[in-house]
C-alpha positions as CSV (number, residue, x, y, z in Angstrom):
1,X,32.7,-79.1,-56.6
2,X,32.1,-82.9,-55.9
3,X,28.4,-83.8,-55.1
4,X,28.1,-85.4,-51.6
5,X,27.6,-89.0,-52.6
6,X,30.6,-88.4,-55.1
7,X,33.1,-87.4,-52.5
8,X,32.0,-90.1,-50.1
9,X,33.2,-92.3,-53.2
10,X,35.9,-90.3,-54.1
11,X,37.3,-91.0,-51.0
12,X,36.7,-94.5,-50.3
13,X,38.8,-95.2,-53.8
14,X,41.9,-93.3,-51.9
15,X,41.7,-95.8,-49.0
16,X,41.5,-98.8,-50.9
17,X,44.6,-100.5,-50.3
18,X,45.3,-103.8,-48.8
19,X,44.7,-102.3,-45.4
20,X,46.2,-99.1,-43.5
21,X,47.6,-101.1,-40.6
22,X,48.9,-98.6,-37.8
23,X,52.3,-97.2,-38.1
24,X,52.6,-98.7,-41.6
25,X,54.2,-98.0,-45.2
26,X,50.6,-98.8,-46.2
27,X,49.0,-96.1,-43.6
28,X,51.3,-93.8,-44.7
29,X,50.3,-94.2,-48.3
30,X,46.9,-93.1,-47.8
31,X,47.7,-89.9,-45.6
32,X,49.5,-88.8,-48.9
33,X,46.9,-89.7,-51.0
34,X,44.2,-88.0,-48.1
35,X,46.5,-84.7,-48.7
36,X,46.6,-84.7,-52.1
37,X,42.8,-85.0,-52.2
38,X,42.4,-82.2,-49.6
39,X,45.0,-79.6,-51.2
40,X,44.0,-79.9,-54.9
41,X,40.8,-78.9,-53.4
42,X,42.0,-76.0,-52.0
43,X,42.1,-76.7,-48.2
44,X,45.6,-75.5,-46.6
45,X,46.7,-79.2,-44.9
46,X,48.7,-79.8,-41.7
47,X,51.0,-82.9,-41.0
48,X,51.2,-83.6,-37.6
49,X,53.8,-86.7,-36.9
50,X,54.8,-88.2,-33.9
51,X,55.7,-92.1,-33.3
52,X,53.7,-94.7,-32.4
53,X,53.7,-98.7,-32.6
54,X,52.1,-101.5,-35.3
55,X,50.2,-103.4,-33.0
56,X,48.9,-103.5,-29.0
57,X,49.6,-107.3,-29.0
58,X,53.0,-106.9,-27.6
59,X,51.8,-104.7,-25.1
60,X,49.2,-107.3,-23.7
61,X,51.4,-110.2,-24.1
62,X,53.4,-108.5,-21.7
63,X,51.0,-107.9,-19.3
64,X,49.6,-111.6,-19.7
65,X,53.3,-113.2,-19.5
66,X,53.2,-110.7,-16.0
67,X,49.8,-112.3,-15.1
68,X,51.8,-115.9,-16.0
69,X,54.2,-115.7,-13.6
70,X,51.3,-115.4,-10.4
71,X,53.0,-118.9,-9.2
72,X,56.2,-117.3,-8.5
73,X,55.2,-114.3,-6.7
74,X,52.0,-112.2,-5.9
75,X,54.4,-108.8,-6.9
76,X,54.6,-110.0,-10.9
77,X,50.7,-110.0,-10.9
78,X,50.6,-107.0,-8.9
79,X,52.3,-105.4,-11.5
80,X,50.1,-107.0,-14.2
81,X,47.0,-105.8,-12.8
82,X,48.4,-102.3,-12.2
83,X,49.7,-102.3,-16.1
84,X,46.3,-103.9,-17.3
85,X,44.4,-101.2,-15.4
86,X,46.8,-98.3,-17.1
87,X,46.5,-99.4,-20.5
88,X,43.1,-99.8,-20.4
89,X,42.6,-96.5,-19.2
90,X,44.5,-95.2,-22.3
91,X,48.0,-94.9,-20.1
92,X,51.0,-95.8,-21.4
93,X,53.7,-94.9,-19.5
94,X,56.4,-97.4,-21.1
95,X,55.1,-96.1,-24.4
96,X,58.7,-94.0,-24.7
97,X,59.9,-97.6,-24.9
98,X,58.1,-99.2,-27.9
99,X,56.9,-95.6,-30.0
100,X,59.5,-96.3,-32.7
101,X,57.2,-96.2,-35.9
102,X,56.4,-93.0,-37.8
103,X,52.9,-92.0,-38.3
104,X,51.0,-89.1,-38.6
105,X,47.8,-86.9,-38.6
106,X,46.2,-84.6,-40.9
107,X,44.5,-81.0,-39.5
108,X,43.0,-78.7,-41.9
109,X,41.2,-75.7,-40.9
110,X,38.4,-73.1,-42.4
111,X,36.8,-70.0,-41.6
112,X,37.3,-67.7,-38.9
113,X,36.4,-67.1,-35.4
114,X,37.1,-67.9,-31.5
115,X,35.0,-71.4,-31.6
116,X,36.3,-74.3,-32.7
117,X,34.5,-77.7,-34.3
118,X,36.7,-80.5,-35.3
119,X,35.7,-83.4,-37.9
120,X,37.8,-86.4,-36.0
121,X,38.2,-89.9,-37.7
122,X,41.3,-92.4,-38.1
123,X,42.6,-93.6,-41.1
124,X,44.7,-97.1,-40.1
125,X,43.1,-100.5,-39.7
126,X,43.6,-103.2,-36.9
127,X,45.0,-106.7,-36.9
128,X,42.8,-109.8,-37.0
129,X,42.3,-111.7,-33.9
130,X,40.2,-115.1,-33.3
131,X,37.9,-113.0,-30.6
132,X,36.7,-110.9,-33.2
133,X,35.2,-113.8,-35.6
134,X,31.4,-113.8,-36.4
135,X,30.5,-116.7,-33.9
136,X,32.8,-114.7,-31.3
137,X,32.2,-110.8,-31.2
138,X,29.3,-110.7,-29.7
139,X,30.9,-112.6,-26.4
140,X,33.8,-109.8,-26.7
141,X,32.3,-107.5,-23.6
142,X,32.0,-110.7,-21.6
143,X,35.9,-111.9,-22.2
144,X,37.1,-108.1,-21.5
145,X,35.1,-108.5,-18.4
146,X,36.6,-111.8,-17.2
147,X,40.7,-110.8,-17.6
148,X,39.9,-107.8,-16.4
149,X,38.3,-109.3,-13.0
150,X,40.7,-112.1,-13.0
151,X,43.7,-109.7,-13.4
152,X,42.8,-107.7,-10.6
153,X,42.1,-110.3,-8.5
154,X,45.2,-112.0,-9.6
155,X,47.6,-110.6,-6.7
156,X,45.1,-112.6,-4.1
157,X,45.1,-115.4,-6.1
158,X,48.9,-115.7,-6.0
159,X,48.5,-117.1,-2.5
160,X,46.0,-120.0,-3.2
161,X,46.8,-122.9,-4.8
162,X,44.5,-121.4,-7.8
163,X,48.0,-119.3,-8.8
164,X,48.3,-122.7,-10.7
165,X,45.4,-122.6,-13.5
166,X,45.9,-118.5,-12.8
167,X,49.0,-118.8,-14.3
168,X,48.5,-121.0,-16.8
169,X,45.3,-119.1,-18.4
170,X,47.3,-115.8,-18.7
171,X,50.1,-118.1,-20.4
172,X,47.8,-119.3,-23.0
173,X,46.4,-116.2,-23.7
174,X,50.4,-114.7,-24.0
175,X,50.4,-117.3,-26.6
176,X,47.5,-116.3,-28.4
177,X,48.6,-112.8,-28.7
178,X,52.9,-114.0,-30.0
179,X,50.4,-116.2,-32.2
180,X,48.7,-112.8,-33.5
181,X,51.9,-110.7,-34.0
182,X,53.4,-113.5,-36.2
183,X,50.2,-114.9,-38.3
184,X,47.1,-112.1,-38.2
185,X,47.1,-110.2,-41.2
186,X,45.6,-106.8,-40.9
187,X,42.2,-106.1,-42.0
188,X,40.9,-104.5,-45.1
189,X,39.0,-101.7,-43.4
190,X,36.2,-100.6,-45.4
191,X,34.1,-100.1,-42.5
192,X,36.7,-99.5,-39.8
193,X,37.6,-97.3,-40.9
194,X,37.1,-95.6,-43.8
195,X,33.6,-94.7,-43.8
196,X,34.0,-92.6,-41.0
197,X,36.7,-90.9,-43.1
198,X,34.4,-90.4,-45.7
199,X,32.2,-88.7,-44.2
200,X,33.8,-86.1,-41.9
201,X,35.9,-85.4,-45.2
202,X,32.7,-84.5,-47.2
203,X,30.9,-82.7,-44.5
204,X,34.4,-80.9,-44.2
205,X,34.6,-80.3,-47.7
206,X,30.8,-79.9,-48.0
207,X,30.2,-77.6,-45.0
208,X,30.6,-73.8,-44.9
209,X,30.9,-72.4,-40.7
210,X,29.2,-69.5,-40.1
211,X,30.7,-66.3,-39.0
212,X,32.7,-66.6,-35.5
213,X,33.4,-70.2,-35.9
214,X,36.1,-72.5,-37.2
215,X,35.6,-75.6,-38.6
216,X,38.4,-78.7,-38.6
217,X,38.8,-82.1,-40.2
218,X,41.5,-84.2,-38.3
219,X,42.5,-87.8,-39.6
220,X,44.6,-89.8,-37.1
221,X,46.8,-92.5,-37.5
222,X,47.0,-95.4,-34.5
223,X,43.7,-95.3,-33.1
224,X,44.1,-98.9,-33.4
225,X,47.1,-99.5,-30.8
226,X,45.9,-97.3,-28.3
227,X,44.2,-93.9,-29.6
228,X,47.8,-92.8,-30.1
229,X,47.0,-90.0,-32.7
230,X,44.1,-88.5,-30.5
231,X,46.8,-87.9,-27.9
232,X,49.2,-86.3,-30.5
233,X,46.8,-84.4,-31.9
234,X,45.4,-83.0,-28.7
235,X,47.7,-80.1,-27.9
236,X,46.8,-78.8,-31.2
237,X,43.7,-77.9,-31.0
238,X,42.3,-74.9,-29.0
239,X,41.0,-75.7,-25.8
240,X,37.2,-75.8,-25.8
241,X,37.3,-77.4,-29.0
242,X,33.9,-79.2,-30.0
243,X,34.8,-83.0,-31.3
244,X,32.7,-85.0,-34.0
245,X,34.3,-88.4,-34.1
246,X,33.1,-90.6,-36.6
247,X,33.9,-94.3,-36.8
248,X,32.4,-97.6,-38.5
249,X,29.5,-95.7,-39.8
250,X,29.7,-97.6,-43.3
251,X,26.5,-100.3,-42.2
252,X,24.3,-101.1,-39.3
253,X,21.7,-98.7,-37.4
254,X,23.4,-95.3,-36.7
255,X,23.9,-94.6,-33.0
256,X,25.6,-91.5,-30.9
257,X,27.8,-92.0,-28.0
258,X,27.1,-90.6,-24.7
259,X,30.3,-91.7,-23.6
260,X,32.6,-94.6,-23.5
261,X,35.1,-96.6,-21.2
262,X,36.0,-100.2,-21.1
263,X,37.2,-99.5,-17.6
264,X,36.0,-96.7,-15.9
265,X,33.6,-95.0,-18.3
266,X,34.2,-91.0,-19.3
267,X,31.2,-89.4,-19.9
268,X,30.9,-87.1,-23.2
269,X,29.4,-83.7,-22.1
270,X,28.8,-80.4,-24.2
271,X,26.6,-78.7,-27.0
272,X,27.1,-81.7,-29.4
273,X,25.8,-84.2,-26.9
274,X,23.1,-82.0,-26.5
275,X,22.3,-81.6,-30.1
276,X,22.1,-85.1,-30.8
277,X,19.5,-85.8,-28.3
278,X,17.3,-83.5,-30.0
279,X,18.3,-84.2,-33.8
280,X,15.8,-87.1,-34.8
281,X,17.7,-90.3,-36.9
282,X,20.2,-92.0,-34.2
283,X,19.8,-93.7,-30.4
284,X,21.7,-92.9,-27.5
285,X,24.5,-95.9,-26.6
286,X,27.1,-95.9,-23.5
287,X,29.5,-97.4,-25.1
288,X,32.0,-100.2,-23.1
289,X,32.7,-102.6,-26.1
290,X,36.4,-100.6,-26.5
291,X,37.8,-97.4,-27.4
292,X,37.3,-94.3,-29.8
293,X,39.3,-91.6,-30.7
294,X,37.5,-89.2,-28.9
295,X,38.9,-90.6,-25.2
296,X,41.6,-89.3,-24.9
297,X,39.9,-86.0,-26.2
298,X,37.2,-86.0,-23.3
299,X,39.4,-87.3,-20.6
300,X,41.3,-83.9,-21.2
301,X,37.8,-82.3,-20.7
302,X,36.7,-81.4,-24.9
303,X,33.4,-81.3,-25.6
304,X,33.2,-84.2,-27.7
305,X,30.5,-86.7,-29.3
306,X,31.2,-90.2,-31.7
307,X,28.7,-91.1,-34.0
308,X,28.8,-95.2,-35.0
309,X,26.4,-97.7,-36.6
310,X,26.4,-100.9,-35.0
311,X,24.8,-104.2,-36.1
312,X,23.7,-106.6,-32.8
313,X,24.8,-104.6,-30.7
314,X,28.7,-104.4,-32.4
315,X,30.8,-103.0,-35.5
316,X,29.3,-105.1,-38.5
317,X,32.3,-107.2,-39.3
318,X,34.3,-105.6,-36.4
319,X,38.2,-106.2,-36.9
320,X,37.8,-108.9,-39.2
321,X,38.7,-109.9,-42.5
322,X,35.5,-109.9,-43.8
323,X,35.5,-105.9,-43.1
324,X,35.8,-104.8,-46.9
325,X,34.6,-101.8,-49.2
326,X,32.7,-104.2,-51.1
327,X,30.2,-104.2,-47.8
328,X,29.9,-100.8,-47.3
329,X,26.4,-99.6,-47.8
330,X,26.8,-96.1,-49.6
331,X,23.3,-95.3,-48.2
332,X,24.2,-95.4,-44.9
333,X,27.0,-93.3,-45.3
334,X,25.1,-91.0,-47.1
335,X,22.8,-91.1,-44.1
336,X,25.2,-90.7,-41.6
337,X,26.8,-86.9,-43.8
338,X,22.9,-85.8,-43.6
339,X,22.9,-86.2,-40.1
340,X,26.0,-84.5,-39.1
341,X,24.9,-81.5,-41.4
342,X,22.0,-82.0,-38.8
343,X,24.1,-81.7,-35.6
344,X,26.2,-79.0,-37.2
345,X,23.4,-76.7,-37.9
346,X,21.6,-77.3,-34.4
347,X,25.2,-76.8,-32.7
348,X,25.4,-73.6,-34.9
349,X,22.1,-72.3,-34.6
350,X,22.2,-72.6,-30.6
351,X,22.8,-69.7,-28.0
352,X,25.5,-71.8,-26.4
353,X,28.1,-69.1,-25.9
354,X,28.8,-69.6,-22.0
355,X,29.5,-73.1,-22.7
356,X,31.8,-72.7,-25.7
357,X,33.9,-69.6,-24.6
């Protein structure tokens, strides 16, 4: 058996490739390698596909080219600000249209019993975009905040004379995003995210559940476009299912989630959440920056928790290219395992039974 700091390495060397862009021959290639890994260590592995899409810039250039037309008719930004509000709330319901790529996720499973703890972290890395540069990143919350207050204002607008600059903004920003699609080279992902795969595969492969429980490890493919494998895996998983999501936990002070929403925020409830706030070694963090994984996951009502390091406030070298294993810091990784072994023994040492049945 693989030491703990060995098979944090161990695993980092299978994701080393160019990037693991969602959807992609490239994301593919390290779900084999992942599953390799996995079995030759014994574990009985699951591939869960379904279809999904490359990137979310063709989504939101479509709703910005909507937002463009405000000078022709309030009902094209109405529609915008209805589709902006949907996809932001991790609804897609055009997705049928534009799911054409194959990807996958990975469920393995050990011990026995009528409780259920999933490891949850996604293997494929994002495109670049300019809002994600150093200088930039840190304004990111801010710019979210402005489309989204201009796009639902947008249907008002249409009847002023301010449909004019409106129109153009949105048209600008459509041509950032066609801009994207055709030059942004995906990212490297050391930290985003294959440190969080690291570590829920060693405390997986690390981790022994005690009698009556059953612990997972699920790797996801296109949490980048939309939390796409979240949604596939979810009917998989029994109901009641306690969630561990781990992402960009490779640098940066470690911090758990108490929920998340860059809309409407979800609150994360159950005996994780509780666990956290009384295992020593990480801060409390609403998080609105974006999305994890584990959204979809607690809008359909699992008890979930996401552990992430952040540095200022967001991902060290969040989405961009400068996001490489070279500046992972095996320490903090290392830190991160120890503390989930933490929560795990709390959760497992914990007369919760009412809230876990």
């Amino acid at each position: 058996m693989l030491g703990k700091v060995e098979t944090l390495k161990a695993v980092l060397a299978l994701l080393h490739l160019p990037h693991r862009g969602s959807a992609t021959p490239e994301e593919a290639e390290a779900f084999r390698r992942l599953r390799a890994f996995l079995e030759a260590r014994g574990e009985a592995v699951e591939t869960l596909p379904f279809r999904g899409v490359r990137s979310y810039g063709p989504e939101l250039l479509g709703i910005s080219l909507l937002l463009a037309l405000s000078p022709l008719s309030p009902i094209f930004p109405l529609l915008g600000a209805l589709a902006f509000f949907l996809y932001f709330q991790g609804y897609r319901p055009w997705g049928f249209l534009l799911d054409r790529h194959p990807s996958q996720n990975l469920l393995a499973w050990k011990g026995e019993g009528k409780r259920a703890l999933v490891l949850l972290a996604h293997v494929d890395t994002a495109k670049t975009f300019f809002l994600y540069h150093p200088k930039r990143v840190r304004g990111f919350r801010q710019s979210f905040l402005l489309n989204a207050t201009l796009a639902f204002l947008s249907p008002l607008l249409a009847l002023t004379p301010l449909k004019w600059p409106l129109g153009l903004y949105f048209l600008l920003q459509a041509g950032l995003l066609l801009h994207r699609e055709v030059r942004a080279p995906y990212v490297e992902g050391g930290n985003d995210n294959a440190s969080g795969v690291a570590v829920a595969t060693a405390l997986f492969l690390e981790t022994k559940p005690p009698k009556g429980w059953r612990l997972g490890l699920a790797l996801t493919g296109c949490e980048e476009v939309g939390a796409l494998g979240a949604k596939a895996l979810a009917r998989h998983l029994p109901p009641g299912t306690l969630v561990l999501n781990l992402d960009n936990v490779g640098r940066g002070e470690l911090f758990y989630a108490e929920g998340e929403g860059m809309l409407r925020y979800t609150p994360y409830h159950g005996p994780l959440l509780e666990a956290a706030r009384r295992t020593p070694g990480a801060r409390p963090l609403r998080y609105r920056l974006a999305y994890f994984d584990a959204l979809p996951l607690a809008q359909r009502g699992f008890p979930t928790l996401t552990l992430i390091r952040l540095d200022g406030g967001v991902p060290p070298d969040w989405h961009w290219p400068t996001d490489t294993f070279a500046r992972l810091d095996l320490n903090a990784l290392a830190e991160t395992l120890t503390y989930g072994q933490a929560l795990l023994a709390r959760v497992w040492g914990s007369p919760w039974d009412g809230v876990l049945a």
